[in-house]
C-alpha positions, 0 to 999 in steps of 0.5 A: 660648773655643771652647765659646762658639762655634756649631758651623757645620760640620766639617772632617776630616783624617783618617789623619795618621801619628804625628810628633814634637811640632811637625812636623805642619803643618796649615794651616786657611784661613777665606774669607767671600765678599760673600753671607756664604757661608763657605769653610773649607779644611784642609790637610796639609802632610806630606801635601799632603791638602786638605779643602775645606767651604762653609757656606751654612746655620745663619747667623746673623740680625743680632740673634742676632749684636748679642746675642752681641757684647753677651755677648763684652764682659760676658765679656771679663775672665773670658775673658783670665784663661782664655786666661792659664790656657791659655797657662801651662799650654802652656807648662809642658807644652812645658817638660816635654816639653823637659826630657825630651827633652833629658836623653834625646837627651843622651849622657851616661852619668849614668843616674841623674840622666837616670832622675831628670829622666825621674820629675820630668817625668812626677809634674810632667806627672801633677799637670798632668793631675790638676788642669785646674783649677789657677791660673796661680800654681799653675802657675808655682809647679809649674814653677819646682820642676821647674826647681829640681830638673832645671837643675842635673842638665842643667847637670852633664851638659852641662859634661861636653861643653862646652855648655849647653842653650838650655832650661835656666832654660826658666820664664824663658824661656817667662815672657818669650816668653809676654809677647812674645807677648801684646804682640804679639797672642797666640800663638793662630793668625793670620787674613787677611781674603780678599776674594772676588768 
């Protein structure tokens, strides 16, 4: 987890204009040369803005390192169940936020049942916030009463057009990605190593 990690430096990118959720693309490149000398390197791609930091200083000795292998593998357990916490978590936000925005850009004229989805999202995204401390049960539990009580009102407004939204029955969904991705590797980011003469 992060908050085990030792601060080595800072990137900053700053003035990034407001976008929708996922459309800012931020690509962050970690090159470590022969001498141990890091290169961290952040890029805007809205922007084409780049920050570029080299870290000399506050390495760490060889036994400093072999202590906090020692401390990583004592805490491997606890750290997959929190990385299973965070990954349910972002998943039933990504499904709140679907869920809303999907009743919103619908153009059904059933202000009702949109206006009834829109209170759903925020009391489920309100209890989210409230408790950063919920299981993933807890969660899971959250989220399929969200789905319970907004599919059926997405379902009746999109059979008055003749289609049906890929997010609908989204617990399951998000469920089965969420497996996917752990069998592949996770769904955190992706590192390459980058040999540098």
């Amino acid at each position: 987890m992060t908050k085990d990690n030792r601060l080595l430096g800072k990137v900053n990118l700053d003035y990034i204009p407001p976008a929708p959720l996922g459309v800012p693309k931020i690509e962050v490149t970690f090159e470590i040369d022969a001498n141990g000398i890091m290169k961290v390197s952040a890029k805007d791609n809205l922007q084409a803005q780049l920050i570029l930091i080299t870290i000399d200083k506050g390495r760490l000795r060889r036994e400093e390192i072999d202590e906090m292998l020692k401390q990583a593998e004592k805490m491997k357990e606890e750290d997959e169940k929190m990385k299973k916490n965070i990954e349910t978590k972002n998943h039933f936000e990504s499904y709140i936020f679907q869920l809303k925005q999907t009743a919103e850009d619908n153009n059904s004229k059933m202000k009702n049942d949109k206006q009834t989805i829109k209170k759903e999202c925020e009391e489920a995204q309100h209890w989210l916030d409230n408790n950063p401390n919920a299981s993933v049960e807890e969660i899971e539990k959250k989220q399929k009463e969200l789905e319970s009580k907004c599919s059926p009102l997405i379902a009746k407004m999109y059979q008055q057009q003749g289609g049906m939204p890929n997010m609908l029955n989204g617990f399951t969904n998000a469920s089965q990605d969420n497996n996917t991705q752990q069998q592949q590797g996770g769904s955190g980011p992706k590192f390459e190593d980058v040999d540098v003469d």
